[in-house]
C-alpha positions as CSV (number, residue, x, y, z in Angstrom):
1,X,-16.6,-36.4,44.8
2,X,-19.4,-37.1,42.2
3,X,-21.8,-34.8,40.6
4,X,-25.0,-35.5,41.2
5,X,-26.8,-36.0,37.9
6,X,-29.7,-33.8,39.1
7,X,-27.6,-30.5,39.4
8,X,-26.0,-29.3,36.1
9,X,-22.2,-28.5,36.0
10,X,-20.3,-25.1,36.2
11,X,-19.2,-26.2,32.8
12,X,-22.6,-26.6,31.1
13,X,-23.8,-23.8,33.0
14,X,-21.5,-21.6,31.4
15,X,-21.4,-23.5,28.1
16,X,-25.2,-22.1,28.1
17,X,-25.0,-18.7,29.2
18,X,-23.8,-16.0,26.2
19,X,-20.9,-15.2,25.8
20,X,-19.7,-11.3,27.2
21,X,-19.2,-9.0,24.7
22,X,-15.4,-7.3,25.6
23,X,-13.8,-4.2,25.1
24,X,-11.2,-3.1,22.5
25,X,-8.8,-3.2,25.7
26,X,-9.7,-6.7,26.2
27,X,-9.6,-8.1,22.3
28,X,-6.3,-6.8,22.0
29,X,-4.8,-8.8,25.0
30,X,-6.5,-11.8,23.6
31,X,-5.2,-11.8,20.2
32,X,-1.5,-10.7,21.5
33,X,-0.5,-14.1,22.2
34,X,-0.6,-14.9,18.3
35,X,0.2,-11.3,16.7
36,X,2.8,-9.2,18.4
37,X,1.9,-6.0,16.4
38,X,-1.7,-6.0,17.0
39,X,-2.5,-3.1,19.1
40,X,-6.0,-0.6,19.9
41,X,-5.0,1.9,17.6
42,X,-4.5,-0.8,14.6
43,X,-7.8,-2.4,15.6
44,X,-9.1,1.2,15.6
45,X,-7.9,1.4,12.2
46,X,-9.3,-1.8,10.8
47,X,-12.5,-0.7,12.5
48,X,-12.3,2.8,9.9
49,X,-11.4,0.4,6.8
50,X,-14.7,-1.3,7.3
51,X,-13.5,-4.6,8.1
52,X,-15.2,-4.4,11.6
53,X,-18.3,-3.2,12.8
54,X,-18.9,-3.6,16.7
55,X,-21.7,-2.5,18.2
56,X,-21.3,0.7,20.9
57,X,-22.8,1.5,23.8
58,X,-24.7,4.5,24.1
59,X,-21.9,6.1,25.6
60,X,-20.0,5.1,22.5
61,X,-17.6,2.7,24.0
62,X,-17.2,-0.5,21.2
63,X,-18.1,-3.7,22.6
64,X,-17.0,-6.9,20.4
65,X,-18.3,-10.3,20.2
66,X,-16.9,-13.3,20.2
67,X,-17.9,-13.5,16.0
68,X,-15.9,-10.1,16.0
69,X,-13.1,-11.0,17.5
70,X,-12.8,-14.6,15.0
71,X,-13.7,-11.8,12.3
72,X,-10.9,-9.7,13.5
73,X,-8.2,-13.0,13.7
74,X,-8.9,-14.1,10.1
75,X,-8.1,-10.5,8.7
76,X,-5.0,-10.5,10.9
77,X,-3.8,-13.7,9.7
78,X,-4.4,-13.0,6.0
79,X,-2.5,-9.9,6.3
80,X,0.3,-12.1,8.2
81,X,0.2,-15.1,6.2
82,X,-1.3,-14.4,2.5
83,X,0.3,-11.1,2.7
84,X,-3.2,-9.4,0.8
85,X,-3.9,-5.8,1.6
86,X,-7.1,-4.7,2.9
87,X,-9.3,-3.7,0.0
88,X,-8.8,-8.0,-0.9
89,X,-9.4,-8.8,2.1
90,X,-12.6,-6.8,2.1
91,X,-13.9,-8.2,-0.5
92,X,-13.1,-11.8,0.7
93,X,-15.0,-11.6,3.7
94,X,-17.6,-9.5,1.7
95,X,-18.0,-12.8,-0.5
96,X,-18.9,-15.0,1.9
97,X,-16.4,-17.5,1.2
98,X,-15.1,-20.3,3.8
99,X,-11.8,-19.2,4.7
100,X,-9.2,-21.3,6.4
101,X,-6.1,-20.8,6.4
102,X,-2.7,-22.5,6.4
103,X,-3.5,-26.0,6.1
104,X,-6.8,-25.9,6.0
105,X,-9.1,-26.2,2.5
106,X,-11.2,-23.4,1.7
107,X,-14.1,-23.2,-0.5
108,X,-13.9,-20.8,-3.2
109,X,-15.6,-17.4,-2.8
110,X,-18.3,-16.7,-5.5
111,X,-16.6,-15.4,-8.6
112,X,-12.9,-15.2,-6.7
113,X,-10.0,-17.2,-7.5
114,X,-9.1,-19.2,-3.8
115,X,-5.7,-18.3,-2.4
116,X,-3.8,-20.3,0.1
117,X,-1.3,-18.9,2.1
118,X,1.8,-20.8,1.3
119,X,4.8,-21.0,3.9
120,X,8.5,-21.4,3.3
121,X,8.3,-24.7,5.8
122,X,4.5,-25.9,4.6
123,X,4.5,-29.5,3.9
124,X,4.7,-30.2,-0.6
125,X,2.2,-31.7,-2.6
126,X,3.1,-32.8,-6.0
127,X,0.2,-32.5,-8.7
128,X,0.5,-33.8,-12.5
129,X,-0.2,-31.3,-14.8
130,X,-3.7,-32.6,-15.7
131,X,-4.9,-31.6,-12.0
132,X,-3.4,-28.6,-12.8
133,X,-5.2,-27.6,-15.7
134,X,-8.1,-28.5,-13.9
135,X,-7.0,-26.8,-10.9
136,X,-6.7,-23.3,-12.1
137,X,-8.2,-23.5,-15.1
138,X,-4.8,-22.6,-17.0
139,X,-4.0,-23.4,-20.6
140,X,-1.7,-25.7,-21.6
141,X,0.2,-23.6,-23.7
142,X,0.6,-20.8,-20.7
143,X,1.9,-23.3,-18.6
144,X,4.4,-24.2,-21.3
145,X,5.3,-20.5,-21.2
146,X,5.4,-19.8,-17.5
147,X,8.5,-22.8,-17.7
148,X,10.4,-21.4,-20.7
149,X,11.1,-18.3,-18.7
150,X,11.4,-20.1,-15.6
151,X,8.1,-18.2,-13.6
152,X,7.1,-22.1,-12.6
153,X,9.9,-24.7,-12.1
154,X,8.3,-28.3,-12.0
155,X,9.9,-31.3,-10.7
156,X,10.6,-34.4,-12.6
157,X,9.3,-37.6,-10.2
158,X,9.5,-40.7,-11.0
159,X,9.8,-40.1,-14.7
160,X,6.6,-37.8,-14.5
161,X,6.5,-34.0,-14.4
162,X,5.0,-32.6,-11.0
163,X,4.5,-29.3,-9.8
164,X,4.2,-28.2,-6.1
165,X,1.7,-26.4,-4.4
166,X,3.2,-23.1,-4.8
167,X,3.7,-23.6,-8.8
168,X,0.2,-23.9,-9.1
169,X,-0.9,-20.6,-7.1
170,X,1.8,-18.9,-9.5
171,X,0.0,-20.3,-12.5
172,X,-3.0,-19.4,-11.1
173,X,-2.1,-15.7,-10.9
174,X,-0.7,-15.4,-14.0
175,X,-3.5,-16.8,-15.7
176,X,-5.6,-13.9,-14.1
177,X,-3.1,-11.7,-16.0
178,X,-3.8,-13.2,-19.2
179,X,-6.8,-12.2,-19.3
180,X,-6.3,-8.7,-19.1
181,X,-2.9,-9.4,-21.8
182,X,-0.3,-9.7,-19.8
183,X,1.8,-12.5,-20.8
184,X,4.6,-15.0,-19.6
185,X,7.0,-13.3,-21.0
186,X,6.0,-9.9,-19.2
187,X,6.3,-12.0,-15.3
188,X,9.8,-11.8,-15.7
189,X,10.4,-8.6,-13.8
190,X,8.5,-10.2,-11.0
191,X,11.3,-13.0,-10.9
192,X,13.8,-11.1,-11.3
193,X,13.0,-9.4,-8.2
194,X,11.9,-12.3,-6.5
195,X,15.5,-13.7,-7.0
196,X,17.2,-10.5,-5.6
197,X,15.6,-10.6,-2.3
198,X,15.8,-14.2,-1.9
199,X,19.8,-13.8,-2.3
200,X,18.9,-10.4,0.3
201,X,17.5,-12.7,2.6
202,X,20.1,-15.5,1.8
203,X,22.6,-13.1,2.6
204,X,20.9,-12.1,6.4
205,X,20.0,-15.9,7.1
206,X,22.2,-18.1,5.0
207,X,24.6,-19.6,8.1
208,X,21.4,-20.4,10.5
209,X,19.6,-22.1,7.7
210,X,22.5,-24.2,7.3
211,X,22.7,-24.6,10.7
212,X,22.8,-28.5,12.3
213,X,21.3,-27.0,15.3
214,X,17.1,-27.9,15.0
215,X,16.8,-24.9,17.5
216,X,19.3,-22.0,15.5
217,X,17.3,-23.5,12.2
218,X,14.0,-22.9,13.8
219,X,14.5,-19.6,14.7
220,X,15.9,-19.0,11.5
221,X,13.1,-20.3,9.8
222,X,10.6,-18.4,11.8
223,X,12.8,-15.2,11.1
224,X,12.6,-16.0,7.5
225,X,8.9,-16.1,7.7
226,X,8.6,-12.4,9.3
227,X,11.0,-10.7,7.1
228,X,9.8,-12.2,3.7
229,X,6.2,-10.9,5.2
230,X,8.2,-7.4,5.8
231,X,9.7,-7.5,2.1
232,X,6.3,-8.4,0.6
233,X,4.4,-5.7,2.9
234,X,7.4,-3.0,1.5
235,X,6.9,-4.0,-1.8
236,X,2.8,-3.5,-1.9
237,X,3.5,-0.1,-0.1
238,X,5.9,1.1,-2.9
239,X,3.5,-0.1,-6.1
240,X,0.7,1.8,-3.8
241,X,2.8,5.1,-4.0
242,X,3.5,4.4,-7.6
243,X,0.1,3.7,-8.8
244,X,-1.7,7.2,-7.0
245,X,0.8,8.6,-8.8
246,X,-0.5,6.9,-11.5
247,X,-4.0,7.9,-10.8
248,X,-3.3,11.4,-10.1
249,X,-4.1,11.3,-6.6
């Protein structure tokens, strides 16, 4: 049966209605299907960090929008997949920058460095180390450094040296360090223990990686994913402790 071309569709009619705002309750079944550990309290929590700001009824109940609940997916997923705490994230989204992640370009925030979350199974890029340079805005002569003490590890291709996408977000940080004096020879202790728990997580995963079986590799891949996420996660909680000791707190 045809539509007459007089009567507007179900579809456009609710294409031109607003949205409903939903309840905690109701964001947190939505956004389940793509983060297992979301839950009320958490969201709750985020809420008190001032990452979110629904507006409440006047009995005090929140009510979220549909710009809340996108606002609420990007902090989860660069938590999950860039692995920055909160205070970043904060000021990321305070900044106004694009951001998009995996994949995805995103425009550089005003006066922040971009970071791109990069995945153990994302596709390479190989860039010389001109576009480098331009890239990050690096010296030569740090890069130089960074390879001597084997922080970046460039590839020779086709008689030209390349470096992947994950070389350049390395050099990228560490030239962020210079400028506050710490120096090439100083990241060592960060790849030193970014070599012991890779050979940890060799250790747990090793045989599936290997496997032949596409299934037994992909779950292996995707469990490689969550607990490098858990290690990183450990590791920010530990410097945290250390550093409001530190402080005096």
């Amino acid at each position: 049966m045809t539509v007459s071309s007089g009567q507007p569709t179900r579809a456009a009619e609710a294409g031109s209605r607003p949205r409903k705002a939903l309840t905690i309750g109701a964001v947190c079944k939505i956004l389940q299907s793509e983060f297992d550990d979301v839950s009320i309290s958490k969201i709750r929590y985020l809420e008190d960090q001032k990452l979110l700001n629904p507006r409440r009824t006047s009995g005090g109940y929140r009510l979220y929008s549909q710009s809340d609940v996108e606002r609420l997916r990007t902090i989860l997923r660069l938590q999950r997949d860039e692995f920055l705490p909160l205070r970043v994230i904060r000021q990321e989204l305070a900044s106004g920058g694009d951001l998009v992640l995996g994949d995805g370009e995103r425009k550089p925030a005003a006066g922040g460095a971009v970071r791109r979350a990069i995945l153990v199974d994302t596709s390479r890029a190989y860039l010389s180390l001109e576009e480098i340079v331009e890239d990050t805005g690096a010296r030569e002569e740090l890069i130089s450094e960074l390879e001597n003490f084997g922080i970046v590890q460039p590839e020779k291709r086709e008689g030209k040296t390349v470096y992947d996408e994950t070389d350049r977000e390395i050099i990228r940080a560490a030239n962020e360090l210079s400028r506050v004096g710490v120096g090439a020879r100083n990241l060592r202790v960060f790849r030193s223990s970014a070599d012991r728990e890779a050979n940890l997580l060799e250790a747990l995963l090793g045989p599936s990686l290997r496997s032949r079986n596409p299934e037994r590799r992909k779950e292996a891949l995707e469990s490689l994913e969550s607990l490098a996420a858990t290690v990183s996660h450990l590791k920010h909680l530990l410097l945290v402790r250390d550093l409001r000791r530190l402080a005096g707190e």
